[in-house]
C-alpha positions in Angstrom: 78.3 65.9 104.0 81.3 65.7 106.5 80.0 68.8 108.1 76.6 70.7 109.1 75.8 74.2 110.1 72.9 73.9 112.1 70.2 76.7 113.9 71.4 80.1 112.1 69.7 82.4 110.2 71.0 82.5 106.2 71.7 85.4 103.9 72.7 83.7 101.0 73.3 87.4 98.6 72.0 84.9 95.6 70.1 87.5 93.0 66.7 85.2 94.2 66.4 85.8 97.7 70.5 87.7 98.5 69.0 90.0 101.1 66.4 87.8 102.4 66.9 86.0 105.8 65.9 82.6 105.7 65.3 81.4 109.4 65.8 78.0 110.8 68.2 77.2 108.1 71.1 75.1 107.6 74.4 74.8 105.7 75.8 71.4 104.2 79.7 71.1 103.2 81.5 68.4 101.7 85.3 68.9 101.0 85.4 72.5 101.2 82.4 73.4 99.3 78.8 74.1 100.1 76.7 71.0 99.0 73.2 72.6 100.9 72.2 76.1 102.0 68.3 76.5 102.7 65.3 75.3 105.4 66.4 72.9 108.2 63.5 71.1 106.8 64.2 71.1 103.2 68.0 69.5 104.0 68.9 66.0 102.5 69.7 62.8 104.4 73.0 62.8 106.1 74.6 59.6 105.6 77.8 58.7 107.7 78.4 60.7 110.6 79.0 64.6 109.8 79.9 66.8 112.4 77.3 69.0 113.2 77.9 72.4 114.8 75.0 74.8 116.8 75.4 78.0 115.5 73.6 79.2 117.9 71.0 81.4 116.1 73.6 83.3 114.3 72.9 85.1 111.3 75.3 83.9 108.5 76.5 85.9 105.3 79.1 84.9 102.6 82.5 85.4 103.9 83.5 88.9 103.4 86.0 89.8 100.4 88.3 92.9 100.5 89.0 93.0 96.8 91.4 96.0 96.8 94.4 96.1 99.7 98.1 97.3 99.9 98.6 95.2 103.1 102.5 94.5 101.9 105.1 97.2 102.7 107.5 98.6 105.2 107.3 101.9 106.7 105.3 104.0 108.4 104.1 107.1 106.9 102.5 108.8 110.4 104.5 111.4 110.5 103.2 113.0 107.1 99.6 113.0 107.9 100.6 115.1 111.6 103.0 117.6 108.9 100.0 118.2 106.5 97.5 118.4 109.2 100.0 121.4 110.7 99.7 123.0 107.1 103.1 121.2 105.3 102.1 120.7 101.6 102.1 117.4 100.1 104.9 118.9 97.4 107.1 119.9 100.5 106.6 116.7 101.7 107.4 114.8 99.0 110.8 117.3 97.9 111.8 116.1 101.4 111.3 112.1 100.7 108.2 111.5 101.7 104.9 110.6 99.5 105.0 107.1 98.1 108.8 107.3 96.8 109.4 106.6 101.4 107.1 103.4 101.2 109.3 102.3 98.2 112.7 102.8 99.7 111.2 101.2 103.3 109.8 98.1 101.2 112.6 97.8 98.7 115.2 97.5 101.9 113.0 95.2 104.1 113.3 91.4 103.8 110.5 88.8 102.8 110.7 87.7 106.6 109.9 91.5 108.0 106.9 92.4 105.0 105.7 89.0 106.0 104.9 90.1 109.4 104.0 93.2 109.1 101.6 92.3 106.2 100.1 89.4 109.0 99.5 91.8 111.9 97.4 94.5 109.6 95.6 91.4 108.2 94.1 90.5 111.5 92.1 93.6 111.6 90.3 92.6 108.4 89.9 88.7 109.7 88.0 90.4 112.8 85.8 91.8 110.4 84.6 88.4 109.1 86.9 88.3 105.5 87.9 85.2 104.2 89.2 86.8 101.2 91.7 89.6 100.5 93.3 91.1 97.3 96.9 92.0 97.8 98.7 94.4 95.6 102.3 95.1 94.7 103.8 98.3 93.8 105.9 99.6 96.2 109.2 98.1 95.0 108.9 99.4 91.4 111.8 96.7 90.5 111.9 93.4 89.0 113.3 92.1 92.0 111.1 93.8 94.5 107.6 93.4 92.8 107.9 90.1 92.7 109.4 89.8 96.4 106.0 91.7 97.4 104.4 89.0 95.0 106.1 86.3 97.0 104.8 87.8 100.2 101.4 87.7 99.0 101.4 84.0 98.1 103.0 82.9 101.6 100.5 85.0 103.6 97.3 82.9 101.5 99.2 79.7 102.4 100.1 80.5 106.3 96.9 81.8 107.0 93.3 81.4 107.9 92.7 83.2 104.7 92.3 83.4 100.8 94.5 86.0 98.9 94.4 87.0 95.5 97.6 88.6 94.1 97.7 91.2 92.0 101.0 92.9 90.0 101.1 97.1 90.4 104.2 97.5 89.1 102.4 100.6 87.1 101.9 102.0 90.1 104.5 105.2 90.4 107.8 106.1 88.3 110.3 104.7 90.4 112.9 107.5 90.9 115.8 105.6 89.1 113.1 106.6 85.9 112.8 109.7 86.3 111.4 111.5 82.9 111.4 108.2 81.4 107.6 106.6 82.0 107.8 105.0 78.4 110.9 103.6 79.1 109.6 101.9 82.8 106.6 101.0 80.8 108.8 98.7 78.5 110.3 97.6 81.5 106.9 96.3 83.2 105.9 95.0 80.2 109.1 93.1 79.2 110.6 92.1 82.2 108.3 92.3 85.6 104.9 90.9 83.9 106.8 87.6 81.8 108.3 87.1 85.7 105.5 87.6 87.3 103.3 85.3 85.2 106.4 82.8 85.1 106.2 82.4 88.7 102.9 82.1 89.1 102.7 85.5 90.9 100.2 87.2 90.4 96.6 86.0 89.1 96.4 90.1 87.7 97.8 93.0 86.5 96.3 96.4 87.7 97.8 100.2 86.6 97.2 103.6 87.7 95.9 105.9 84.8 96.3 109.9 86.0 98.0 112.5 85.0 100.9 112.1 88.2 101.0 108.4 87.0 100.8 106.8 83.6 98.9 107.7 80.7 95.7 105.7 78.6 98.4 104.8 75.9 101.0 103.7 78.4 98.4 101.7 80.5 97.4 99.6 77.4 100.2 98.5 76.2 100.7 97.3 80.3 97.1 96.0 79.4 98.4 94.0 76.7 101.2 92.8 78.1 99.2 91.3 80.6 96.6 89.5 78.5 99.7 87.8 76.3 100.6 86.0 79.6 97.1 85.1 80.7 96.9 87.5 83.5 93.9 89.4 84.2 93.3 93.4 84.0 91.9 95.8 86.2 92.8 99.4 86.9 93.0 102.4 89.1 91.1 105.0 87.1 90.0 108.1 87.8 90.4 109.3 91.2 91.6 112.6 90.3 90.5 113.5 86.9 88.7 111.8 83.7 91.5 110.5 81.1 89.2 107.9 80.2 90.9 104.6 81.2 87.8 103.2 82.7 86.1 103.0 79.5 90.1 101.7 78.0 89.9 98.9 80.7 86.2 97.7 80.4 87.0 97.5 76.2 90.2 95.5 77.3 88.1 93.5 79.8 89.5 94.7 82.9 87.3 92.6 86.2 87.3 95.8 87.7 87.8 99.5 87.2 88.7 100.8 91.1 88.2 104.7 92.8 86.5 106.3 90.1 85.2 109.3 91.3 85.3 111.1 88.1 83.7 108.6 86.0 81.5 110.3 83.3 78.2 108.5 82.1 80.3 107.4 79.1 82.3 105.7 80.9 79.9 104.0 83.0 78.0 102.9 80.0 81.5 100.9 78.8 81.2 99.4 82.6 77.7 98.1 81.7 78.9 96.8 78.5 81.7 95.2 78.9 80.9 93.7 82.7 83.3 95.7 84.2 82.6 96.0 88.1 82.8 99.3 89.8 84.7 99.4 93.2 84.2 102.4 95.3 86.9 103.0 97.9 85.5 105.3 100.5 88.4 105.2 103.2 90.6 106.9 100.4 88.3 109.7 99.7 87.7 110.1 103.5 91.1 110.0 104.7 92.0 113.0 101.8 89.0 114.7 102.6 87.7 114.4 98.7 84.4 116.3 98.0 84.3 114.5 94.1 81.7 111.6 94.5 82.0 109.0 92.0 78.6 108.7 90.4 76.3 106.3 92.2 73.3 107.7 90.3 74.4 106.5 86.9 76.1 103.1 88.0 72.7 102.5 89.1 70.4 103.5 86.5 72.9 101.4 84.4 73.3 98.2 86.9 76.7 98.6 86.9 78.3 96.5 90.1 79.3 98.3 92.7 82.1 96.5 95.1 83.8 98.1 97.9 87.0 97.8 99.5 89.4 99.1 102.1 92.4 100.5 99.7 94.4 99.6 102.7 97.4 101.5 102.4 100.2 104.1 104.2 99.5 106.7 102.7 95.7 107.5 101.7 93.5 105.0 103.4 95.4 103.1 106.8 92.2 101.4 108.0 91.9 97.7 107.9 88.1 97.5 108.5 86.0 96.5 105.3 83.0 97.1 107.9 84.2 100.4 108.4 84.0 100.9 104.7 80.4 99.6 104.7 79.3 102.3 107.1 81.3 105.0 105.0 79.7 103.8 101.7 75.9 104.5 103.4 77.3 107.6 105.0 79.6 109.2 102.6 78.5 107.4 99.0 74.7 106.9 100.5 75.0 103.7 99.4 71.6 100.8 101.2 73.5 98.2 103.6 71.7 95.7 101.3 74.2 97.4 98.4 76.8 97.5 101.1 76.7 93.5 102.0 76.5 93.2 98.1 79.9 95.0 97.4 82.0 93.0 99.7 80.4 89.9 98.9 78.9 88.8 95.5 79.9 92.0 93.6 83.9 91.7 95.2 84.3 88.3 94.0 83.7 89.5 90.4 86.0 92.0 90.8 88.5 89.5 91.4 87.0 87.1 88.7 86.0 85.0 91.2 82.1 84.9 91.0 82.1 81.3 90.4 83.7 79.9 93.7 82.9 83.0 96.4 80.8 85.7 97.4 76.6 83.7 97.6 76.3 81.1 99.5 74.8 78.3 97.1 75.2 74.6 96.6 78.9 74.2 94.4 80.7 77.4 96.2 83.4 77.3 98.0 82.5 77.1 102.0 83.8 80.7 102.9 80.8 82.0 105.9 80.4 84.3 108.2 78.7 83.6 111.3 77.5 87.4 113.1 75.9 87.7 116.4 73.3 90.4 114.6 69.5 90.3 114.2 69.6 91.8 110.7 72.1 92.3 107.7 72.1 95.8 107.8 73.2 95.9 111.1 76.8 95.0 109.2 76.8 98.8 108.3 74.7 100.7 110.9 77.3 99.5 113.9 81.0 100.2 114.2 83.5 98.8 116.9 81.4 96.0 118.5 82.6 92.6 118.3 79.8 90.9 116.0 81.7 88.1 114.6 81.2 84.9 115.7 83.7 83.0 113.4 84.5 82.5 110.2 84.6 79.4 107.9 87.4 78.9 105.3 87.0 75.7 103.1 84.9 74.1 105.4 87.0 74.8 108.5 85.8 77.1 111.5 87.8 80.1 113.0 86.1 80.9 116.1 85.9 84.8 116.7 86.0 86.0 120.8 86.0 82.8 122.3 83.0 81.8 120.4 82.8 78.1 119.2 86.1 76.5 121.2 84.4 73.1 121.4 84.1 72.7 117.6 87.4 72.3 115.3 
């Protein structure tokens, strides 16, 4: 072990013990990955000379995973949420060029430079919250040219930063206007020209679609689904958020990692969840910031031990909040979701959604060495509290991030 994570407190969110604090603990990592996690007194020898850090009695989790964000785009969307507070309809709104057809033509005109760093500065409020990984969409170029500039984006921001990104291709995200009463016709597009690209390049590690009526239908999101799988890509889907069309059920069949908003998920649908492995991910800050009153259907997605993740949805236009904490108190408050299922959704249940259950999200000999360290007596103290700064630091690969001035001696 060339490091070791001494005097903390581990929650490891393994199925055995996941909620359980194990005191006087210690963490072993080798080369990025985890090669101990348990007892201080259980711990192998250490040969050579590992550098050990005090953690200082600090309670340790997995490192947090947002596994749905639209952190890339330019513009600024402000102004409509005053109009519509002051009684402006959402169709007046979007006659006049607003809605998401104002985040296109802001992101389609900016440069890789300028999306770069506006993504960075909206990422740090999500590294303050302890994540070491974040999904990044496209979709607001809705050209071969822009989707895959977004793409680029993405990739630079995982390599300049102090944190993982998964990339994901939306290009079925909206009919671009230059499409207008011709959704089959884009469709053919995405699935002829921006997915082969995409995959080409080594883009984007998935492909996601939004199924609903004011988007694209079952039919048109399969053959996107399709299109996908050919190039090795994986599936997921935004599915109903504002009515049942069923592509929930259409993505699970497909094998889609996820299936994300669903508030009108019937139990048909979360049955094809449970059967096909298809993880759930409730996005609270969306259904909050449009003051929805449809609750997706934590009932049944328990009864049938479906997965529940959560997210932030970061985005201009329905959910601007980069705080996956803040969506762990709004999952307890607004979905009644336990802390315990809280800490599970942006941790062991995220990874999955992102296909990534194997490297991230428990801490356990072989994963990937992605920690948080909080200054918190208990887990659930992740949800209960908002606005204090609980981090400590955060560990990517091995490496420490100190949080608040927390750690400067240690490297």
């Amino acid at each position: 072990m060339d490091r070791v994570l001494t005097n903390l407190k581990l929650v490891t969110m393994q199925p055995d013990n996941g909620y359980q604090i194990i005191d006087n603990a210690m963490i072993g990592i080798q080369d990025g990955k985890i090669q101990f996690a348990g007892h201080a007194d259980e711990h192998p020898d250490c040969h050579g000379h590992p550098q050990v850090i005090d953690c200082q009695g600090a309670l340790v989790t997995p490192g947090l995973i947002d596994c749905h964000t639209h952190l890339v785009y330019a513009g600024n969307r402000a102004n409509e949420f005053e109009q519509r507070l002051n009684g402006v309809p959402y169709e007046a709104i979007a006659k006049a060029g607003g809605g998401i057809l104002s985040t296109v033509r802001a992101t389609r005109t900016a440069t890789e430079d300028e999306l770069f760093e506006l993504a960075v500065a909206r990422l740090a409020g999500l590294k303050q919250d302890g994540v070491t990984t974040v999904e990044i969409k496209s979709g607001y170029g809705l050209t071969l040219e822009d989707e895959l500039k977004m793409l680029r984006v993405a990739r630079r921001i995982g390599r300049a930063s102090d944190i993982k990104v998964s990339t994901t291709l939306l290009a079925a995200h909206a009919l671009p206007p230059e499409f207008a009463g011709r959704s089959d016709d884009y469709i053919d597009f995405v699935c002829q020209n921006i997915i082969p690209a995409a995959a080409n390049e080594q883009l984007a590690d998935a492909v996601d679609v939004f199924c609903e009526g004011i988007a694209f239908s079952p039919a048109q999101c399969q053959r996107v689904f399709e299109a996908a799988k050919t190039h090795g890509l994986q599936i997921k889907g935004h599915t109903e958020q504002l009515s049942n069309l069923g592509g929930s059920a259409l993505a699970a069949q497909m094998g889609a990692t996820s299936v994300d908003h669903i508030e009108f998920l019937d139990e048909a649908g979360v049955k094809a969840l449970a059967t096909h492995g298809t993880v759930a991910t409730l996005l609270p800050g969306a259904f909050y910031f449009l003051r929805e009153t449809q609750l997706p259907p934590i009932a049944l997605l328990r009864q049938h031990q479906v997965p529940m993740a959560l997210a932030t949805d970061f985005n201009p236009g329905t959910s601007p909040i980069a705080s996956l904490r803040t969506m762990m108190n709004m999952g307890c408050t607004l979905f009644r979701l336990t802390p315990e299922e809280c800490l599970r959704g942006v941790t062991c249940h995220a990874a999955q959604a992102l296909g990534l259950q194997e490297s991230r999200g428990q801490i356990k000999p072989g994963m990937d060495a992605d920690l948080a360290l909080w200054q918190v007596a208990t887990p659930a103290e992740l949800s209960y509290r908002l606005g204090v700064p609980d981090l400590m630091a955060r560990v990517v690969d091995g490496h420490l991030f100190p949080a608040n001035g927390a750690f400067n001696h240690a490297n």
